[in-house]
Structures are given as structure tokens and as C-alpha cells.
C-alpha positions as CSV (number, residue, x, y, z in Angstrom):
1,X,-15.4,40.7,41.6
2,X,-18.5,39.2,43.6
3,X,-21.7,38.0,41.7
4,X,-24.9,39.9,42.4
5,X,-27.8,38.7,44.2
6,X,-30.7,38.4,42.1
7,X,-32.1,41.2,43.6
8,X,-29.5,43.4,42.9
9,X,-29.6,41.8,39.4
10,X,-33.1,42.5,39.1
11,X,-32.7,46.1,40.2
12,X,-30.2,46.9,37.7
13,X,-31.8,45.1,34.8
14,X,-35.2,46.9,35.5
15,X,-33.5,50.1,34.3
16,X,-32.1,48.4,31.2
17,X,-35.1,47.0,29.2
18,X,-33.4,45.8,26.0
19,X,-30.6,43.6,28.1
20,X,-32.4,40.2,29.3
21,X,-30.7,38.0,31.6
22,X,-30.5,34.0,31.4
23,X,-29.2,31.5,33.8
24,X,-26.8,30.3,31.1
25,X,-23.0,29.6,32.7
26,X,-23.8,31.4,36.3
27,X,-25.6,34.0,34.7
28,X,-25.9,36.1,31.7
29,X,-26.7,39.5,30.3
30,X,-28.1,39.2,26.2
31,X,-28.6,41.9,24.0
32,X,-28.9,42.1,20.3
33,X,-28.7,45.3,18.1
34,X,-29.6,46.2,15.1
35,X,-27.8,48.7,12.4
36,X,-28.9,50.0,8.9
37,X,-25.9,46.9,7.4
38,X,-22.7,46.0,8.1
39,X,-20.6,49.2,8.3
40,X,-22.8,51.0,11.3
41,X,-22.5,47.5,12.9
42,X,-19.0,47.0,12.8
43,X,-18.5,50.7,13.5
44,X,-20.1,49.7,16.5
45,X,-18.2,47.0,17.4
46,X,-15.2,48.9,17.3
47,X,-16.1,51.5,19.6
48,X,-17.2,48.9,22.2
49,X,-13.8,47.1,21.9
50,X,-12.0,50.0,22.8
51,X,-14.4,50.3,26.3
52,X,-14.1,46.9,26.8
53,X,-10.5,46.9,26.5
54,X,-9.7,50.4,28.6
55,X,-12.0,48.3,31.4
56,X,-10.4,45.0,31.0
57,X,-13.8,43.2,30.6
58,X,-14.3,42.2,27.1
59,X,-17.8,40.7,25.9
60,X,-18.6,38.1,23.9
61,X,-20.5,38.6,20.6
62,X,-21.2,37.6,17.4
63,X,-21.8,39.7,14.6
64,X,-23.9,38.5,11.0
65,X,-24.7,41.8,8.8
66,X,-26.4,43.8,10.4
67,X,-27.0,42.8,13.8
68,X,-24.5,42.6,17.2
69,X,-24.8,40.0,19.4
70,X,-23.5,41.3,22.9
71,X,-23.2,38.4,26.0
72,X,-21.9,39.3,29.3
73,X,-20.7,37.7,32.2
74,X,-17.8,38.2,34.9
75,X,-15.9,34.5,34.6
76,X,-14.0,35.2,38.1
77,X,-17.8,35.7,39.7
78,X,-19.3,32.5,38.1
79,X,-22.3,35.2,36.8
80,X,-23.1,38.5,36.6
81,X,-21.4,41.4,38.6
82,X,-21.2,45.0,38.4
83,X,-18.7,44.9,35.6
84,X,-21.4,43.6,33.0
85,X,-23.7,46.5,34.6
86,X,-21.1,49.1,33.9
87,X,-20.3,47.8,30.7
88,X,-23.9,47.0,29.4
89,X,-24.6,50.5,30.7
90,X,-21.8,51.7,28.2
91,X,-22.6,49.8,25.2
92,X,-26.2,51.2,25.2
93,X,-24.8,54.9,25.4
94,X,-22.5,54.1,22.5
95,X,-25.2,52.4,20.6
96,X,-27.5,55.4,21.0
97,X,-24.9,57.6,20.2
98,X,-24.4,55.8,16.8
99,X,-27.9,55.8,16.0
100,X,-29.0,58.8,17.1
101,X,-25.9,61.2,16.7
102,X,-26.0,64.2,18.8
């Protein structure tokens, strides 16, 4: 997996406005959501497991309540790559899916 350039980053993250990026390890994607309590927010959690895990690139995250926590970053490319694009991209539909049902 090869590491975007930070234009490429900057292009990507321009159409996600909730997801920041910080140099931390290489580079990282943060974002941090918020549910009605715990059982939405683990809910959620669950369903972004199951992505992660059909994609074979898991997050990190922490969760407390009712917030989520979500870090991103692609080990093998020492930053950000278009694995944490995909799956950022992903975890924003299934977060607006849970909180806006349709």
C-alpha cells in the first residue's frame, strides 16, 4: 500500500469535513462521533468491525459512553493511504445510516 502525497491527502480530506488529519505516527485520520448513549455507540462499533474486518484494515478507537473514537492509519505505508480513505469513507455512511435511518 503506498502512502499519499499530501496533496492527494489534502484532496481526499477536503471532501470529508468531520475526519482531520495529524502528523502523529506517519500520519493520521481522527474522527470522533457522537450517539444518543452507549447502545447506538456500540451498535456502531459493531457494524464498523464487520467492514473493517471484510477489508482487512481495522481502526483503532476508543469508545467512553457515548462517543467513538475512530484513528486511521495504514502501518505497512508509514501514514495514510487509500485504505483509511475507503474505510473513513465507509464509517461515515454507516454512521449516517445509524443516525439518520432511511
Amino acid at each position: 500500500m503506498i502512502k499519499l502525497t499530501p496533496a492527494q491527502r489534502a484532496q481526499w480530506l477536503a471532501r470529508m469535513p468531520n475526519c482531520r488529519y495529524a502528523e502523529t505516527r506517519g500520519g493520521v485520520i481522527q474522527r470522533c462521533f457522537e450517539f444518543a448513549d452507549f447502545v447506538p455507540a456500540f451498535g456502531f462499533m459493531s457494524q464498523v468491525a464487520l467492514v473493517a474486518e471484510r477489508s482487512n484494515h481495522h481502526p483503532e478507537w476508543s469508545n467512553v459512553f457515548h462517543r467513538v473514537e475512530v484513528l486511521l492509519t495504514t502501518h505497512d505505508a508509514e501514514g495514510v493511504s487509500m485504505r483509511d480513505i475507503d474505510l473513513a469513507r465507509e464509517i461515515d455512511r454507516l454512521h449516517d445510516a445509524t443516525v439518520r435511518p432511511g
